[in-house]
C-alpha positions in Angstrom: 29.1 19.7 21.1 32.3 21.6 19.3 34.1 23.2 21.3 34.4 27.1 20.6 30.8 26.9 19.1 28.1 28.9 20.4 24.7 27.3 21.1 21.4 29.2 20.5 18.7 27.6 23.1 16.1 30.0 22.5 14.1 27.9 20.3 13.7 25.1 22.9 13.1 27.9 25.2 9.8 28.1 22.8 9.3 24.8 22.8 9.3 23.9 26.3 6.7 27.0 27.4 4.1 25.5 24.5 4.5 22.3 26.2 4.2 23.7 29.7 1.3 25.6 28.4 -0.6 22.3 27.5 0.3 19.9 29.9 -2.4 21.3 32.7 -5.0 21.1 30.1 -4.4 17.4 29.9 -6.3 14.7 31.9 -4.9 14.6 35.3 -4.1 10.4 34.8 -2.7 11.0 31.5 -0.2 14.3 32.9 1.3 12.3 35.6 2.2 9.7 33.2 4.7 12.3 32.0 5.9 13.2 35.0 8.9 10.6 35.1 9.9 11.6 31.3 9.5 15.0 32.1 11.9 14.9 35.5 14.6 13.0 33.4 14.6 15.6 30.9 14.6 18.0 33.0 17.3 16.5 34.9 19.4 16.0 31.3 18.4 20.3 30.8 20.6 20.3 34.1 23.4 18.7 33.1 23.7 20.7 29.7 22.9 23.9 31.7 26.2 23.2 34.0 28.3 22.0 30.8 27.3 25.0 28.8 28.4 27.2 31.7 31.8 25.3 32.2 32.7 25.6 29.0 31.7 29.3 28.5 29.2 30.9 30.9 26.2 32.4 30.6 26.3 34.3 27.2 22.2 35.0 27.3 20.0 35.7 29.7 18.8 32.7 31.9 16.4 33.7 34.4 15.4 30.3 35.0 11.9 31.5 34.4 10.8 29.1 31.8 12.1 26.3 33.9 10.4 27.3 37.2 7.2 27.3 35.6 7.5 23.5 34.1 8.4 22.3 37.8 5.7 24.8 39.1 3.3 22.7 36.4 4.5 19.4 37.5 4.2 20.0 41.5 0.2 20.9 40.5 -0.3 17.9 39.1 1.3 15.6 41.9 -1.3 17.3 44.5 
């Protein structure tokens, strides 16, 4: 990251609700194979989230909608 340089996360934003979107439609044994990689990037999303907001704030909107509804996925499939 440079400092002084905006980022523009609404692409991944994208990204990770087409993903969301698909993993309940995958066989349950092959979706909780994911769920590992999908905690550690989710745990890397919070690590840029807080380094983004030291180094500047929030400069969009971040309801943490989009990110709610991936753990919301991934808490379905553990049950």
């Amino acid at each position: 990251m440079i400092a002084g340089q905006f980022v523009t996360l609404t692409s991944i934003a994208a990204d990770i609700e087409q993903f969301c979107a698909a993993v309940p439609k995958l066989p349950p044994p092959v979706a909780r194979r994911l769920l590992p990689t999908i905690e550690a990037i989710m745990t890397k999303l919070d690590s840029l989230a807080a380094q983004l907001q030291a180094r500047g704030g929030n400069r969009g909107s971040d309801n943490g909608a989009v990110r709610q509804r991936a753990a919301d996925a991934y808490r379905r499939r553990r049950d």
